[in-house]
N, C-alpha and C positions, 0 to 999 in steps of 0.2 A: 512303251513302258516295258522294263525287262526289270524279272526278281534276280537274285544272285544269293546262296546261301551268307556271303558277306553282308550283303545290303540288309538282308532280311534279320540278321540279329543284331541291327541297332532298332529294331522295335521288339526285342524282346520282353522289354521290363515297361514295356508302355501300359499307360493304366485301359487293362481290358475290361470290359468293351466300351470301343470308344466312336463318334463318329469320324468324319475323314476329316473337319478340324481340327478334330483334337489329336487326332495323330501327327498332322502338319504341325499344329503347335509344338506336342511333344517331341517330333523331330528337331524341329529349331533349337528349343530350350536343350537337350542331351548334345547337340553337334554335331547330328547325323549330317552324312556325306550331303554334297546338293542332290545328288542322283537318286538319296530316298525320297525327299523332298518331290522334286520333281514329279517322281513314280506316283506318288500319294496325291501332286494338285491333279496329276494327268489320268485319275480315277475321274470314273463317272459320278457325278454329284449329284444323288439322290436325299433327297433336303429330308434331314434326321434318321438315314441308314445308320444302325448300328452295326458294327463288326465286332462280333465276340472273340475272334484270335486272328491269325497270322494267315491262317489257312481259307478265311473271307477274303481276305485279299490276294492273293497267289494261292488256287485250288492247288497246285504240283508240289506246295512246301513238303516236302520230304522228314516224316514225321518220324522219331525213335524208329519205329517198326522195319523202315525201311533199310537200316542199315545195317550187317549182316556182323553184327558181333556178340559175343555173349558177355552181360553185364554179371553175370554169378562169376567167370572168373579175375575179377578186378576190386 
């Protein structure tokens, strides 16, 4: 299983939180690549694990903070 910042923003609008079917579902129904797909069956299936965001799934999601620019001049 490998995240990629591409892969990871076709579950951005996914309805949080969700468990790891409903992710899969929601990946299916939006037309996420196979490879999010995949990522999400090849989670470990903890029967009614909720995931509140992105970063449940891929601790290293690389949040606002991380990226080194200033949003006051834009």
């Amino acid at each position: 299983m490998y995240w990629t910042l591409e892969l990871a923003h076709h579950l951005e609008d996914a309805p949080w939180p969700a468990t790891r079917d409903e992710l899969i579902d929601y990946a299916i129904r939006s037309g996420s690549p196979m490879e999010v797909i995949e990522n999400l069956q090849a989670m470990e299936e903890d029967e009614g694990e909720v995931y509140e965001n992105m970063e449940d799934i891929w601790p290293d999601y690389p949040r606002k903070d991380d990226f080194l620019f200033n949003e006051d001049e834009y």
